[in-house]
C-alpha positions in Angstrom: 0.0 0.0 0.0 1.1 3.6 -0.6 2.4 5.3 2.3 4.2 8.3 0.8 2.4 11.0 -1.0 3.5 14.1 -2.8 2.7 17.9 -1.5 -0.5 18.9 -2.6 -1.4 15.7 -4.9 -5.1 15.5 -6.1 -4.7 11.2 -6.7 -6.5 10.2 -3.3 -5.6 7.5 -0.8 -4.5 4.1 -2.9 -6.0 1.7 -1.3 -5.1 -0.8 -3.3 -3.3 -3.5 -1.2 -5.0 -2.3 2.1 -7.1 -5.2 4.2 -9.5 -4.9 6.8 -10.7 -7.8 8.2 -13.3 -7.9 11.1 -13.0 -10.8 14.3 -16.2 -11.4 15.6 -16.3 -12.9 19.3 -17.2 -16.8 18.4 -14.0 -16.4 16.0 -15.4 -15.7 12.4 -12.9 -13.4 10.6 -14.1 -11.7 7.6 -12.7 -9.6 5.2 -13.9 -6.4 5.0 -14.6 -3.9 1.9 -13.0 -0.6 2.1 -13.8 2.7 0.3 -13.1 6.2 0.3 -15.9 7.0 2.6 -15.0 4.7 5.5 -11.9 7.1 5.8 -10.7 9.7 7.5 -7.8 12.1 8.0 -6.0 12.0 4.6 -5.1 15.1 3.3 -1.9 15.9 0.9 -2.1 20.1 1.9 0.2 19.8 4.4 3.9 18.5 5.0 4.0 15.8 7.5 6.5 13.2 8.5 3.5 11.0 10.2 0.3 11.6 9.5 -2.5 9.5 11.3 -5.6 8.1 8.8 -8.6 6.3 10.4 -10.0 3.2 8.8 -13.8 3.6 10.0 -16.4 0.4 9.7 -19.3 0.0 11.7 -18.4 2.1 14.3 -15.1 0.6 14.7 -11.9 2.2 13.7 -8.5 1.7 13.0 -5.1 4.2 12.1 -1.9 3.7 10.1 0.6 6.5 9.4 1.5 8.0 5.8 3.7 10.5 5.2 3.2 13.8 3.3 6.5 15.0 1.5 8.1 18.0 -0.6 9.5 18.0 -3.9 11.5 19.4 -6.8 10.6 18.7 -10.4 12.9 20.1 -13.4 11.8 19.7 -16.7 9.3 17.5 -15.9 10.9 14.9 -13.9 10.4 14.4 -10.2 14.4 15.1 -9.2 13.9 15.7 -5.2 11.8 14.2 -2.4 12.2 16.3 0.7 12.1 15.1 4.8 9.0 17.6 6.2 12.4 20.1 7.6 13.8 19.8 4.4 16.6 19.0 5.7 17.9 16.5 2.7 16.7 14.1 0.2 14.9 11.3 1.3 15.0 7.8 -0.3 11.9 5.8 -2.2 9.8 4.6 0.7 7.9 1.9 -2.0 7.0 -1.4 -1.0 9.3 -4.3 -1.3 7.5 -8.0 -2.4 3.8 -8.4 -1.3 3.0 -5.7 1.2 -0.7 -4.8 2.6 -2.0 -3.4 6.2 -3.7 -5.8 8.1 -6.5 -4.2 10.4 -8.2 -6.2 12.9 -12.2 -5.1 14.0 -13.5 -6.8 17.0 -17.7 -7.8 16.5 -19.8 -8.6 19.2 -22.8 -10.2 17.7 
């Protein structure tokens, strides 16, 4: 799943690769469908090394942490990411093999 984001992007949270999956109390897990309106928090207007956004279902919520960078692009291409002091490049933070979030909801039925 995404996790980095460029300063004021208009692409939206990915959330391709993210799973929710609910645990009821007699032990049923299910996966759960996620959309755009079950979260909260994301927003590309500001700089910010960690940035909190809420997975909401059914009352039930969960967070992970993005972060909101700077940039530099000459003649079209993307040459610099900048740290939220801008204190020096930072590297790619993209995912490695098979990466998702896992987020746990407990049901009482």
């Amino acid at each position: 799943m995404q996790t980095t984001y460029l300063l004021h992007a208009d692409t939206g949270l990915n959330l391709e690769g993210l799973v929710v999956e609910g645990i009821y109390d007699n032990g049923k897990r299910e996966r759960l469908s996620v959309s755009a309106d079950n979260i909260l928090g994301f927003s590309t207007e500001n700089v910010s090394e960690e940035l909190p956004v809420t997975v909401v279902i059914d009352g039930k919520q969960a967070s992970f942490i993005i972060k909101v960078v700077d940039y530099v692009i000459k003649d079209g291409v993307l040459t610099e990411v900048f740290n939220e002091r801008r204190g020096g490049v930072s590297s790619s933070n993209r995912c490695k093999g098979n990466c998702f979030f896992c987020f746990c909801f407990l049901f009482f039925q």
